[in-house]
N, C-alpha and C positions, 0 to 999 in steps of 0.2 A: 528354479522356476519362479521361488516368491521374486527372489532378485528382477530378473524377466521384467515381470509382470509391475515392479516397483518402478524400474527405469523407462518403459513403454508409458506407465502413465506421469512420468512425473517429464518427458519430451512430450507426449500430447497436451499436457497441461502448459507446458512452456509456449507452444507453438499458437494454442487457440488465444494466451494470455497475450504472446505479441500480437495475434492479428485485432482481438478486440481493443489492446492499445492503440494499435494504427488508425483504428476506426473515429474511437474516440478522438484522436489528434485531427484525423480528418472533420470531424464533426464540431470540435471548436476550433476549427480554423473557418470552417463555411461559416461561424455565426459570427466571428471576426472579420472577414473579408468576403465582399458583395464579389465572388470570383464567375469568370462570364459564364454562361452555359457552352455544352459541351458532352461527347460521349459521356458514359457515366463512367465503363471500365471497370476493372477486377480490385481487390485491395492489392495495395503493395505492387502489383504488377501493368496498374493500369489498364492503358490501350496497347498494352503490348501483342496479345495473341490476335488483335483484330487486322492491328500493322504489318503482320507477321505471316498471317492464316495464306494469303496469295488469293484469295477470292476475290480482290480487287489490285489494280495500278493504282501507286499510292498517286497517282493526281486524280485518279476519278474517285479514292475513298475521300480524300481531300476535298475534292470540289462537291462532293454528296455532302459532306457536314456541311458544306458552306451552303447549297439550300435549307439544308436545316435548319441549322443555329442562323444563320446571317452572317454581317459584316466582322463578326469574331468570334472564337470560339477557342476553348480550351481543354486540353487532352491531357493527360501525365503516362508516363512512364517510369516505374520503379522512385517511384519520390521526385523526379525532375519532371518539372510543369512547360508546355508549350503552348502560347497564346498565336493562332494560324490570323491573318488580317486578311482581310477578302474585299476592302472596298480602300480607293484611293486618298481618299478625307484620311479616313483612319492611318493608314500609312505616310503619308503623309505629317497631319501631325506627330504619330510616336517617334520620325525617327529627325524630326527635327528639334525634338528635346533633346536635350546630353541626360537623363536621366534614361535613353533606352540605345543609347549608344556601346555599351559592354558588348564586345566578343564573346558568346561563346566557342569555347575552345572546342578545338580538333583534336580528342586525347591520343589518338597513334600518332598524327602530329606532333606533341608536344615530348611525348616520350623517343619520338625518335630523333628529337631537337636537342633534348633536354629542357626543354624552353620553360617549365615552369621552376627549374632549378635557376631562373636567371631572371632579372629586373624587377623580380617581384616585391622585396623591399629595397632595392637600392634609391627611389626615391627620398629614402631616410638617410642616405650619407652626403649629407652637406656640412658645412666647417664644423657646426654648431654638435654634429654626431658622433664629430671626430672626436674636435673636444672631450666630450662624454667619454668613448674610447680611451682617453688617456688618463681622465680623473680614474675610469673603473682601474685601469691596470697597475696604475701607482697606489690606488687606495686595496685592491685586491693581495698586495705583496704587503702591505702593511697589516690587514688585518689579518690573512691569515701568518704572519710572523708572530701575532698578538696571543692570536691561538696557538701556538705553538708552546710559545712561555706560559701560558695557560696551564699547560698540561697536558691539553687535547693530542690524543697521539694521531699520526699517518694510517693505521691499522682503522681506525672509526673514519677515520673519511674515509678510506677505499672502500668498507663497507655500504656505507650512505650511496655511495657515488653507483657501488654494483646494484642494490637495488633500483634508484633511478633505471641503469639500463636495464632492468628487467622489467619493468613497467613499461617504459618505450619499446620493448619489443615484443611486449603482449598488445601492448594497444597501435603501435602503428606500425610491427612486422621489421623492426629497425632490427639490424646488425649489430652487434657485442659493441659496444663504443664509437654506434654509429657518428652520434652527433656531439660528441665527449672528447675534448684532446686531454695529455695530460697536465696543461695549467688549467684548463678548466674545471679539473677536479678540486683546485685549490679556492677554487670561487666558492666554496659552499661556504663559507665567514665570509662572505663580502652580503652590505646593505641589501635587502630586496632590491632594489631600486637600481644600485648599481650595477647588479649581478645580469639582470634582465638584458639593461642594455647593452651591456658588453658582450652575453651572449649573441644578441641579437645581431651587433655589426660583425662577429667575430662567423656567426651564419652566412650574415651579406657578404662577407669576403669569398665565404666556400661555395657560397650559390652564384658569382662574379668567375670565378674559376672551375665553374662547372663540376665543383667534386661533395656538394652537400647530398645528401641521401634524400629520398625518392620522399619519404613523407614529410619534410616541408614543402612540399610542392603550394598547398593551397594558403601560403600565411597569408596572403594580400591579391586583391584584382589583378589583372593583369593591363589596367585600363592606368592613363595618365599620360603624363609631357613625354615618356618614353614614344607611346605611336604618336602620337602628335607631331612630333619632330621627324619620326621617322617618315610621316604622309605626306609632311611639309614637302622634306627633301625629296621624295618621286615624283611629288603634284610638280614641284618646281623645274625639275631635271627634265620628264617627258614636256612643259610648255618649254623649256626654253630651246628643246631640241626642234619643236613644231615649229616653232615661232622667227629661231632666229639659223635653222639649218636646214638650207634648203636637201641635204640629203635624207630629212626624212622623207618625202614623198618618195625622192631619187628611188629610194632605199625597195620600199612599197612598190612603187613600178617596175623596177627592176628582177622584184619576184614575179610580179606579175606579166612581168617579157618571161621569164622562164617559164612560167604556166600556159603562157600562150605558143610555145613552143612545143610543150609537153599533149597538148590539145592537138596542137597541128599534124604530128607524128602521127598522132592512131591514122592520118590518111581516110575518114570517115568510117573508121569502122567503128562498133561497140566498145566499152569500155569503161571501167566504175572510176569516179574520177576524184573520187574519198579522197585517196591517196597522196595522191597529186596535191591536192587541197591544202592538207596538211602539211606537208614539206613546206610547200610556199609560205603558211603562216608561222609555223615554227620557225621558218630561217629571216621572217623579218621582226620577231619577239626577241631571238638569240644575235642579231644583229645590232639592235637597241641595246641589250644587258650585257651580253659580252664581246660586241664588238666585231662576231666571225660568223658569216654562213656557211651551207656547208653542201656539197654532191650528193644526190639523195642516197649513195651506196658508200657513206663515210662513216668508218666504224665507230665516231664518240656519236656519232646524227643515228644511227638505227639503237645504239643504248639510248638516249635520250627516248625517241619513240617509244621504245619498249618500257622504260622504265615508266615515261609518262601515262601512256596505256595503263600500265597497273594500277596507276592512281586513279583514274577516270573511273576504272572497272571497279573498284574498290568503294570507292567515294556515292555513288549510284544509291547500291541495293543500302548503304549503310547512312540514307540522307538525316535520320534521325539518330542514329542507335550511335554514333560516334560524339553525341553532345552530352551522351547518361553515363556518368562514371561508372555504375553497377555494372552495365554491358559492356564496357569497355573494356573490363579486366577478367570477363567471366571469357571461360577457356573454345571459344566460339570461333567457325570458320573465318568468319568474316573479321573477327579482329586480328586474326595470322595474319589472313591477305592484307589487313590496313598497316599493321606493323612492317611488315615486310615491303611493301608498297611506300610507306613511306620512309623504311631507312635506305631502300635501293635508291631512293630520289637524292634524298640529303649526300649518298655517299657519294653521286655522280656528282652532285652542286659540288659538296668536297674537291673534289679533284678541278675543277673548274675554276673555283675561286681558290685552291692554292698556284695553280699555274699565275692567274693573275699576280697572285700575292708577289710572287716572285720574278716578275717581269716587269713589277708595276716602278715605275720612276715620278717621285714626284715635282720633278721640277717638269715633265713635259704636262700638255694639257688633258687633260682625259677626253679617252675617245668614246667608253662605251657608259652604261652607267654605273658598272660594277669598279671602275676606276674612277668615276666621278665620287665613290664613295668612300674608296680608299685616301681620295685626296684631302675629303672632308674628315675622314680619321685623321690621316696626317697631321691633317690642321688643327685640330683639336689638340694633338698630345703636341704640337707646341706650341701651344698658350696653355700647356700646365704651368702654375710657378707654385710649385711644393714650399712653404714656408717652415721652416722646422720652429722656429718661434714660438708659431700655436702650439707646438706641443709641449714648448720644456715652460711656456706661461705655468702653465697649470702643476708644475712638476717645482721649481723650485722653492715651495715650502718645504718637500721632502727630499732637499739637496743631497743627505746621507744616503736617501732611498736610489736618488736622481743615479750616482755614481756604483750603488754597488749593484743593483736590481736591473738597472735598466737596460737590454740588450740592445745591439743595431738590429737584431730580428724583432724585434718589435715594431723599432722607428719605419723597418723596411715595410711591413706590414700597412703601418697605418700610409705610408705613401702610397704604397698602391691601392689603399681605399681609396684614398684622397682624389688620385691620378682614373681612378675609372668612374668615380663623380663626373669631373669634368667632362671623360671624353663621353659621357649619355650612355646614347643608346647607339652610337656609330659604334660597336664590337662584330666580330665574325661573326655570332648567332643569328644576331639581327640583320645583318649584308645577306645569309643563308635562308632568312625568313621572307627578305625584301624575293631574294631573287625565286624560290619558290614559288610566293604571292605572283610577281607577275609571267612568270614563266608557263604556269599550268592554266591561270587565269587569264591569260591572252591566247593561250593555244586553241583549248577545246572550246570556250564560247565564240571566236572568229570561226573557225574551222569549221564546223558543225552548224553554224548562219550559214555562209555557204554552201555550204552540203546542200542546204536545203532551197537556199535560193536557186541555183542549179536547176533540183528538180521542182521545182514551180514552174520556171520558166519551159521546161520541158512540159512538163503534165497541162499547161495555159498557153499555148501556141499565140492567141490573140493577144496576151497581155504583152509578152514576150515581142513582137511584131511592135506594138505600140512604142516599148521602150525602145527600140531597134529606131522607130522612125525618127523620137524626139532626138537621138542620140547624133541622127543623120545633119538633124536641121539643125542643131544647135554648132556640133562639132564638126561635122564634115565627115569623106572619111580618108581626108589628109595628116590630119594626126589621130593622136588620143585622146580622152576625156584628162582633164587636168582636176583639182579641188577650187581651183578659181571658178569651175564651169558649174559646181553644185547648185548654186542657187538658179541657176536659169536652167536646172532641170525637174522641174515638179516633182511631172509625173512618174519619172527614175528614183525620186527620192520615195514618194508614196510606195510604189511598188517593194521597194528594199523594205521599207519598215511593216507594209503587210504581211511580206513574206515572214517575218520576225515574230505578227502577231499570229500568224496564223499554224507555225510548226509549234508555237507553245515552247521555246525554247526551255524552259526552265521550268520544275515541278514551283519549287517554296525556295525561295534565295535563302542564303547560310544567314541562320538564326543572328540578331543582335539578343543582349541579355539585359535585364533592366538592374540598375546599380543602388536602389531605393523599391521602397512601396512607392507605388505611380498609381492614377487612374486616366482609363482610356476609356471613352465610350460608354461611359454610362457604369463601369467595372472598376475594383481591385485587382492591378495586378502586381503581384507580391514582388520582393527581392530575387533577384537569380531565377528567375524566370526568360525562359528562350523565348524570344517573340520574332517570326517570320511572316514573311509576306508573300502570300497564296500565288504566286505569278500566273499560274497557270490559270487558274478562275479570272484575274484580270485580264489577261488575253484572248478570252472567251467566252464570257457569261453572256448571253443573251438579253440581261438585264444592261448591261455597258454598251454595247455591241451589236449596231441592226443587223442580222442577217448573220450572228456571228459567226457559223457554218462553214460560211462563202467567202470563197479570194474574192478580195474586191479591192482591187488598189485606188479607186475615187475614192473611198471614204476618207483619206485624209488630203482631198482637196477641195479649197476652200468651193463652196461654188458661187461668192459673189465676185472674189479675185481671179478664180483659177489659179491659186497659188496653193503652195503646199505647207499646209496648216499642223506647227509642233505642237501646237495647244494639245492636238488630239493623242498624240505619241507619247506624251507625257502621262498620259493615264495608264502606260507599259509598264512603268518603271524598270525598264531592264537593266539600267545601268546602278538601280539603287535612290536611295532620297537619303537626305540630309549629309552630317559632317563624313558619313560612312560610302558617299557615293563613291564609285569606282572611279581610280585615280587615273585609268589608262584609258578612259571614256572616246579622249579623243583620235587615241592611236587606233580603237577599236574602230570607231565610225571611219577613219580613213581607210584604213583598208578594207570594208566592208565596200565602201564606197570605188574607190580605185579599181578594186577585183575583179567587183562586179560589172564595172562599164566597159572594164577592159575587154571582159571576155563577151559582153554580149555584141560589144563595138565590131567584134573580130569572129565571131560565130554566130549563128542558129543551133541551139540546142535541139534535137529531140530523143524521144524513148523509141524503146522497137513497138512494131506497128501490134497493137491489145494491150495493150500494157493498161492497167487499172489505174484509175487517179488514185492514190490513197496517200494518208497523215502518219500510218501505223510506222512506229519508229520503235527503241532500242532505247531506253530507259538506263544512262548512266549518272556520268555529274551533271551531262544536258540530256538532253531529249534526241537520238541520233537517228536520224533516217536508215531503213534497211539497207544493205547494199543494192545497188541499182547501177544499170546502163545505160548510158546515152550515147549519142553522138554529137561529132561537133563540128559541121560545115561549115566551110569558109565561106564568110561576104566576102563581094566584088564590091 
């Protein structure tokens, strides 16, 4: 009973002592940092039950703080801080600093990637690392030989070495000799200095071969020349395919003859045309990446679907909770569904980019861009020129050591650090991130625009009629709208991008994270802080936006030109602001564009006869229209 009664208050006293800890930490940090205003929230757990409770859709709890607080405001969850941006200035400036350019990570993501076991210090293997590497491993066998003749027995280092692991697996849940081989037990007589860093590349190598354990994940950002190069290469790959091949439009119309086919079929009956939608976009995204479309009833084309659907559904309810490591790993539905969700995806890309791997020839030209990337590997691993020189520089002072100590499993080793310096960031992970990024990211934000431009033009019969006439006078109806014909269509362009502001496609775009203390707006905003930008309140606020309730596709035409005014569309940010804008912007606007003229060039939309105007949609990675019917009459 005394026992009882000793352990019940000596946990209530642990428990009130952390929380009054946290407080305090909370309280000199407010008198530290001028941080914005914002809900107030619980200790430790934040705004999490507010986020949580379902008494609100997190755009309208969203867009409530944002009358409250204003153009920013700040919320946490379990020790990770979120700064929401609600006004265009503001977003604008943060995200064309490099100081709010960090990713926040996608933790099912990253663990179904392995992604944070990879590129995170290889930044640090350049000649000069290697070097280092070789000083450590020749002065490593010298000294502990030194020790040896010392007297120090084998028995007291295995000791030393076991408690290490027991401490690594009390403090970060490591395996018996997770991060321990056995020469690096002989490191414990080697310099501070030296020992560090040879552990440290002797890491980079295992986190480069995907086999270092789960808690080095965070030594280093995940930010540098790694994406850089890697944005380079798709910003470059989709202009040059826009620019100098005419099959991408081909490519785009040619789905969209299929769509127009698939419309002509129903024979005017009803019909939801979601479906449809989708096929079309996915086979001109999978087209671009890898080269092949597909019959909507082809068994890799319905796993794709399916698998991609899991993400969409997954990514939705979890827009916040998948940035907070706490939640990430706590034993929660929704982190099954992301886990799962995301390794089903990676396991399809797998199979996908191994077919390529193994069909890929690089003396022909690449046809999609998962071959334009293997060619750019290619090319990489030959302009290695491995020098072995740099390594025996450093080595023949200790010529004796040189000859008896020195393995080719060594020298192998350090070549292949050497050898995945060079070739960057062109590795499978990263081709598996690339193709990811734009696969899921071209899918559901086209697909789901459409969805909704569709029913616009159904629920607005007059707007609809409107674009129908310019469509007539400019084009005829001897052919099709081309992208040459864009500019000399206003008011088709106004109407697309209304349509865009007015479904609210997007709650809060995926957090950037700040890489430094910044101030924004008058604020401290700390280190590792997730900063997003409120989309949904810019496409809405009545403070931005006359009328902003109301379809109204004039407002973005000029009315002393009559022309159709980006100035104003620019204040959507739908595609993003600064270094971090979306790299596929313009494959996106073209098929938004093509789809759209195609089908209204070639039908009359409408709904069955009562049908309610309504916005109410379906809350995923976008904002998805309910299912719905139309029909689709043919022009004469």
């Amino acid at each position: 009973m005394i026992t009882e009664l000793i352990t019940t208050s000596y946990l209530t006293t642990t428990v009130l002592t952390c929380i009054v800890g946290y407080l305090v930490v909370q309280l000199l940090r407010r008198k530290r940092y001028k941080l914005p205003p914002g809900p107030k929230g619980w200790p430790i757990i934040g705004s999490y039950l507010t986020l949580t409770s379902g008494k609100y859709e997190l755009r309208d709890l969203l867009n409530m703080w944002a009358k409250e607080y204003g153009d920013l405001y700040m919320f946490s969850m379990f020790g990770s801080r979120f700064v929401i941006l609600n006004s265009y200035d503001l977003v604008h400036e943060a995200f064309q600093s490099p100081d709010f350019n960090d990713r926040a990570p996608i933790l099912p993501c990253n663990k179904a990637l392995n992604r944070s076991n990879t590129a995170r210090i290889r930044p640090f293997l350049d000649q000069s690392a290697c070097e280092h590497a070789v000083r450590a491993l020749v002065s490593s066998r010298i000294d502990y030989a030194n020790s040896l003749l010392c007297g120090t027995s084998a028995l007291n280092v295995k000791r030393l070495q076991r408690a290490q692991n027991r401490a690594a697996k009390l403090v970060f849940r490591a395996k018996k000799y997770d991060h321990v081989t056995p020469f690096l037990q002989q490191l414990h007589w080697l310099p501070v200095e030296k020992r560090i860093t040879y552990k440290i590349l002797t890491i980079t190598y295992k986190c480069l071969n995907n086999s270092a354990p789960n808690y080095l994940t965070k030594l280093l950002p995940n930010e540098g020349h790694l994406w850089k190069e890697q944005r380079s290469f798709v910003t470059q790959y989709l202009r040059n395919v826009k620019q100098h091949n005419s099959n991408f439009e081909d490519l785009v119309a040619a789905e969209a003859a299929k769509l127009i086919k698939n419309f002509a079929s129903q024979e005017g009956t009803f019909f939801n045309p979601i479906t449809d939608i989708d096929v079309t976009v996915s086979n001109v995204i999978t087209g671009i990446l890898t080269g092949k479309t597909y019959d909507y009833n082809d068994e890799e084309f319905v796993e794709l679907t399916k698998r991609a659907q899991q993400v969409f559904e997954w990514m939705g309810p979890g827009s916040f909770f998948y940035h907070v490591p706490v939640l990430a790993y706590m034993p929660m539905e929704i982190n099954k569904m992301g886990d799962a969700a995301a390794k089903g995806m990676f396991d399809f890309l797998e199979k996908i980019l191994k077919r390529h791997r193994q069909a890929y020839n690089p003396e022909d030209e690449p046809k999609d861009l998962i071959e334009a990337f293997l060619h750019e590997e290619a090319n990489k691993k030959a302009q290695v020129r491995v020098e072995p020189r740099i390594f025996f520089k450093f080595v023949s002072k200790y010529f004796f050591v040189e000859r008896i100590l020195y393995s080719c499993r060594q020298l192998n080793l350090l070549f292949k650090l050497r050898i995945n310096v060079d070739v960057g960031s062109f590795t499978h992970q990263c081709l598996k991130q690339v193709v990811w990024d734009l696969m899921l990211g071209g899918i559901d934000s086209v697909s789901t625009s459409l969805s909704w431009y569709f029913l616009f033009m159904a629920q607005y019969p007059d707007v609809q009629a409107k674009v129908q006439a310019e469509l007539d006078k400019v084009i005829g109806r001897d052919r099709l709208p081309s992208l040459s014909d864009r500019q000399n269509l206003p008011f088709t362009e106004s109407t697309s991008v209304e349509c865009y502001r007015f479904c609210r496609l997007i709650n809060v775009q995926i957090p950037h994270r700040t890489r430094c203390d910044v101030k924004l707006g008058g604020y401290d905003i700390p280190k590792g802080t997730n900063v997003g930008t409120n989309a949904s309140w810019l496409s809405s606020s009545p403070s931005l936006w006359e009328n902003s309730e109301e379809f109204v596709p004039d407002r973005f035409i000029d009315k002393e030109t009559g022309l159709y005014n980006s100035k104003l569309e620019a204040g959507l940010v739908e595609f993003g602001v600064g270094r971090r804008v979306c790299p596929g912007e313009q494959l996106a606007r073209t098929e938004l564009f093509v789809i759209f003229t195609h089908i209204l060039h070639r039908f009359t939309l409408r709904l069955p006869e009562g049908t309610p105007i309504t916005r109410d949609g379906i809350n995923g990675l976008t904002h998805h229209p309910k299912p719905y019917k139309i029909t689709a009459a043919p022009r004469r």
